[in-house]
C-alpha positions in Angstrom: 4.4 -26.4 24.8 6.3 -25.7 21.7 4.9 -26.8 17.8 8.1 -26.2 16.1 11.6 -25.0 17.4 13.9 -23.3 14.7 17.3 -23.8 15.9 20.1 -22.4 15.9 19.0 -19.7 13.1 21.1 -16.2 12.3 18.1 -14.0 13.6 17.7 -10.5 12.2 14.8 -9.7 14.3 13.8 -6.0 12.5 14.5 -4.1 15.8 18.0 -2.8 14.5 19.8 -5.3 17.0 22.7 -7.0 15.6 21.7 -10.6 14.2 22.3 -13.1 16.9 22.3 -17.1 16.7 19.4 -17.8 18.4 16.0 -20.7 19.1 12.9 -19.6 17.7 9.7 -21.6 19.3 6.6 -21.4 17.8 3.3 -22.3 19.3 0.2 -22.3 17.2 1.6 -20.7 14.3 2.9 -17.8 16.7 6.1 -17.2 18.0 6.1 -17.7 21.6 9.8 -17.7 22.5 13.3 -16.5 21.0 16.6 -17.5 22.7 19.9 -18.9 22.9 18.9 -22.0 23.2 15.1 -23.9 23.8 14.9 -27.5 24.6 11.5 -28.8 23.9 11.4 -32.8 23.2 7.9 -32.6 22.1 8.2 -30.0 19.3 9.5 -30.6 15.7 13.0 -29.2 15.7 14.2 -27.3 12.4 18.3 -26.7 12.2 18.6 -24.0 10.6 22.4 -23.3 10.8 23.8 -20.9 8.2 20.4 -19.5 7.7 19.1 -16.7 8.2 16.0 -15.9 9.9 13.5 -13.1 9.8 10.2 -11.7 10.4 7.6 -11.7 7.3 8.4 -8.6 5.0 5.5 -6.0 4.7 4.8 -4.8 0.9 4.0 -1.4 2.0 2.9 -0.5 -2.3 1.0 -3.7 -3.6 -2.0 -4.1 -6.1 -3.2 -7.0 -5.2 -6.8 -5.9 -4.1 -8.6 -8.1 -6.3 -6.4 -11.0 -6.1 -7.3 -11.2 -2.6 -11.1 -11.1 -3.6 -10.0 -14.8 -5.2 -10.7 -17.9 -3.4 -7.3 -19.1 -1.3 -6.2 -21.5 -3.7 -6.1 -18.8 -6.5 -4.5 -17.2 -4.1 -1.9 -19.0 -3.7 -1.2 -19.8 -7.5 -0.8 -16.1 -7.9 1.3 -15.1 -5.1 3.6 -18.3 -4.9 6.5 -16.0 -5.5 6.1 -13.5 -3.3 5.6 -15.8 -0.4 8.8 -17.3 -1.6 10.4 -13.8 -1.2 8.9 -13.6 2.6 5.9 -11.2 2.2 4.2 -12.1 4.5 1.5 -8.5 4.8 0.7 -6.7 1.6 -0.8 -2.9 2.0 -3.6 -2.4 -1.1 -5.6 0.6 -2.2 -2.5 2.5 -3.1 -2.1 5.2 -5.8 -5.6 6.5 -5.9 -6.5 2.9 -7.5 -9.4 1.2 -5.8 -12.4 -1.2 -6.1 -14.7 0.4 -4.2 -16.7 2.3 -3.8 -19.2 1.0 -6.8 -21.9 3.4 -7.3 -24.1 2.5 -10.1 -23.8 4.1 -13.1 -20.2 4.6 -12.3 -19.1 1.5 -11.1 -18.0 0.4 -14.6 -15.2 3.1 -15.0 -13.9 2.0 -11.9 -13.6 -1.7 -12.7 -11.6 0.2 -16.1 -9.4 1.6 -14.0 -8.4 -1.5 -12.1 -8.3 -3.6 -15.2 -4.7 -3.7 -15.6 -4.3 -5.8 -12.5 -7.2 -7.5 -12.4 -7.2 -11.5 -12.6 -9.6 -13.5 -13.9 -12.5 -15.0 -12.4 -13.4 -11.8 -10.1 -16.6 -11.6 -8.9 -17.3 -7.8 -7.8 -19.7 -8.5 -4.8 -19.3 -5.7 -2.8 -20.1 -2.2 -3.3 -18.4 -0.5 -0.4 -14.8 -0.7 1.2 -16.5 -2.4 4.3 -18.0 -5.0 2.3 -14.3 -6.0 0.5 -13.0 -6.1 3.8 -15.9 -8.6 5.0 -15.5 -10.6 1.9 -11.9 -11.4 2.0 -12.1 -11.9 6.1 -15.0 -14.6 5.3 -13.3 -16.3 2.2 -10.0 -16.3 3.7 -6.5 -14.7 2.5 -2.8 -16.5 2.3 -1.7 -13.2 3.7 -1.8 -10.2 6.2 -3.5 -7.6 4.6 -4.3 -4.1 5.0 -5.4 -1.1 2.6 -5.8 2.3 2.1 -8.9 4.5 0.7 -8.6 5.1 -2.7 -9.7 8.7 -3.9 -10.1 7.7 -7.9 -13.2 5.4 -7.1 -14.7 8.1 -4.4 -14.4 10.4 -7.0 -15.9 8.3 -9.7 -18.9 7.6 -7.4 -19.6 10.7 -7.0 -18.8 12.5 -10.1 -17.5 9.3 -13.1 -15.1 10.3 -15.2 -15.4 14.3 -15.4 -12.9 16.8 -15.4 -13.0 20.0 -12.6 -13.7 21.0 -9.1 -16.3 19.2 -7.5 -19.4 21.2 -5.8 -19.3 21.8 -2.4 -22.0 18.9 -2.6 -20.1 16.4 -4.2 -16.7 17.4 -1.9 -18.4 16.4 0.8 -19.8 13.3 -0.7 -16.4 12.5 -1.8 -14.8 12.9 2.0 -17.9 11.2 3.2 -16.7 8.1 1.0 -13.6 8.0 1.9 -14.2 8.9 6.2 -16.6 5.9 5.8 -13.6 3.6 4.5 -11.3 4.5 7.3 -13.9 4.3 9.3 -13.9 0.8 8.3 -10.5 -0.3 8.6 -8.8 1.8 5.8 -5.2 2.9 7.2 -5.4 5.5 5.5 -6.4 8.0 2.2 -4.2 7.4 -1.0 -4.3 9.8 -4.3 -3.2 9.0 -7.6 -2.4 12.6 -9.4 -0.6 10.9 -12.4 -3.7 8.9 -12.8 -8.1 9.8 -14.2 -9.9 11.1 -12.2 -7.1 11.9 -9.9 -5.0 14.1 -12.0 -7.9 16.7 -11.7 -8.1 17.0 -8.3 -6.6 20.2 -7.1 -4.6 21.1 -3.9 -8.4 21.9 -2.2 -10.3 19.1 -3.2 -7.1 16.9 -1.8 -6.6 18.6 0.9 -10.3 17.9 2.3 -10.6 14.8 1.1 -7.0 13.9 3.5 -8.6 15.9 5.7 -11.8 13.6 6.0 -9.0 10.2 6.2 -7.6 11.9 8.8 -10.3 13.1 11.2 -11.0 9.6 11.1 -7.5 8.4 12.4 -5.8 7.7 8.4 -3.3 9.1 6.5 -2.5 10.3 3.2 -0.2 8.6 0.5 0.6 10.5 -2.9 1.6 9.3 -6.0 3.2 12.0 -8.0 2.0 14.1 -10.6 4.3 13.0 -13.5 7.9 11.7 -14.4 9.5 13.3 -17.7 12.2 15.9 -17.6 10.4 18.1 -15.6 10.3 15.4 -12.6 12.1 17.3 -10.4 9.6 19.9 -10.6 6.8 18.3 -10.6 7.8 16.3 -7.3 8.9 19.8 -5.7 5.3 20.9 -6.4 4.3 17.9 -4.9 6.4 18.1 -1.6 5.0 21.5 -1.0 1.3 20.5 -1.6 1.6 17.8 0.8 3.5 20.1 3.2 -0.1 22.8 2.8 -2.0 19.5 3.4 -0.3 18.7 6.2 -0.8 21.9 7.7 -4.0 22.2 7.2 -5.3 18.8 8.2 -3.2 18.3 11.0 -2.2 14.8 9.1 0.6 12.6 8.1 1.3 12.1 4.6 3.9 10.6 2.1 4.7 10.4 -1.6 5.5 7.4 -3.0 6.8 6.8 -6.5 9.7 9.0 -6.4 10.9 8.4 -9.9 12.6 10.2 -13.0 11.8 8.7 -16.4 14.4 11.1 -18.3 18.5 10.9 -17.6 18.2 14.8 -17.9 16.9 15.2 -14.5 18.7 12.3 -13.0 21.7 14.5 -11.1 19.3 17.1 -9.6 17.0 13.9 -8.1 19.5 13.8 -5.8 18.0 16.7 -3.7 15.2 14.6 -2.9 17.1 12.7 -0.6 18.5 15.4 1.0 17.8 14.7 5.2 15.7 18.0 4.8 12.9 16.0 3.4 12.4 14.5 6.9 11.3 10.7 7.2 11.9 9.9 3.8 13.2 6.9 2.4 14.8 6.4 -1.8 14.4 3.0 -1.7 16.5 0.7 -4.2 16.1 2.2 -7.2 18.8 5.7 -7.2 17.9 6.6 -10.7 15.2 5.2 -12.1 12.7 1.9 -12.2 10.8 0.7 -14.7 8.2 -2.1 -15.5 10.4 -5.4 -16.8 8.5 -4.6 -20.0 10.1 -1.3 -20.8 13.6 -2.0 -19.8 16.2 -1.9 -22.3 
């Protein structure tokens, strides 16, 4: 017994098929049927002619981790729009930016780090990536939600704020962090090399520590190392550290934030999207994306 029918709908379903005018039925806020046509005289029937009709978008890059840690209807005052836009599942934790772990006396540099997206009103209750994860489940969240493993926190709880290689002790205290959290429901391991304490993490300590996500069943997401004129560099050196990684983990791994933040190097991006670099996708942006706050 159908809830809701939404009829007669221009359906892009997200397989690839061609979009088809089709019924949608919905049964307890799931979608039990699609078809040309569904008669249900019970249900609450939606015409939905010269719309189109779509599954809920995934945000694959958000950094929303601690709006999520808000009760719902903060929630919902803060992500009106993008439920407007049809995100319906958000993926957090990305760019080596996490909030957890907290490991006292560190646990202040992390909440630092995550001050530029951090709402008001945030109480920090947790201290591991398991515990975040049992705090929004319990309270409640307006969307889907998954997240990675930050590296920046798992370094900071093991070593704050310092520059260097880590000891064989705290590399393996570091992985151990981070197996834990994909252990735990983490998808995954992401770094942020443009970002403290990222950005002193070498190709060994990185490669363990996506080694560790994925011995546990994660990936690895990297945010490049810069964007000036020397971008094109810079994410070269990048592909080819993540292509050792990969090798020597046995793991999956992407970069994310493809950008160029000089016209100098805007031509020569183009061999980034060369099929070569298998699985990639440009995205929107072919040149360049800024914050709103910096465009001119």
């Amino acid at each position: 017994m159908f809830d809701l029918v939404l009829a007669d709908a221009e359906v892009i379903d997200g397989t690839g098929r061609p979009r088809a005018r089709l019924d949608v039925g919905i049964e307890g806020g799931t979608i039990a049927a699609v078809a040309p046509r569904i008669e249900a005289p019970g249900a609450r029937r939606v015409e939905l002619r010269g719309l189109v009709l779509a599954p809920g978008f995934i945000d694959l890059h958000s950094h929303h981790d601690l709006v999520f840690a808000l009760p719902e209807a903060r929630q919902r005052t803060l992500l009106e729009g993008r439920l407007r836009q049809g995100i319906t599942t958000e993926v957090v934790g990305n760019c080596g930016i996490g909030v957890a772990p907290l490991v006292p006396p560190h646990a202040v540099e992390v909440r630092k780090v995550c001050g530029f997206f951090a709402p008001d009103g945030v109480e920090w209750s947790w201290s591991t990536l398991a515990q975040w994860l049992d705090r929004i489940e319990a309270q409640g969240v307006i969307q889907n939600v998954a997240t990675l493993a930050a590296h920046g926190p798992a370094r900071a709880a093991v070593m704050g704020g310092r520059a260097g290689r880590p000891t064989r002790d705290e590399q393996a205290a570091i992985e151990r962090h981070l197996r834990e959290a994909v252990e735990a429901g983490a998808f995954g391991v992401s770094f942020g090399l443009i970002y403290p304490p990222g950005q002193f993490a070498d190709t060994d300590e990185v490669s363990g520590c996506a080694g560790a996500a994925s011995g546990a069943g994660g990936f690895a997401a990297f945010h490049q190392r810069g964007s000036s004129h020397a971008t094109l560099v810079t994410i070269i050196g990048d592909e080819a550290q993540v292509k050792v990684i990969d090798a020597d983990t046995g793991g999956s791994a992407a970069i994310t934030h493809i950008g160029d933040a000089a016209y100098v190097a805007a031509g020569k991006i183009q061999y980034l999207f060369d099929p070569k670099f298998k699985g990639q996708d440009p995205g929107p942006f072919v040149l360049k994306a800024v914050p709103i706050g910096g465009a001119k």
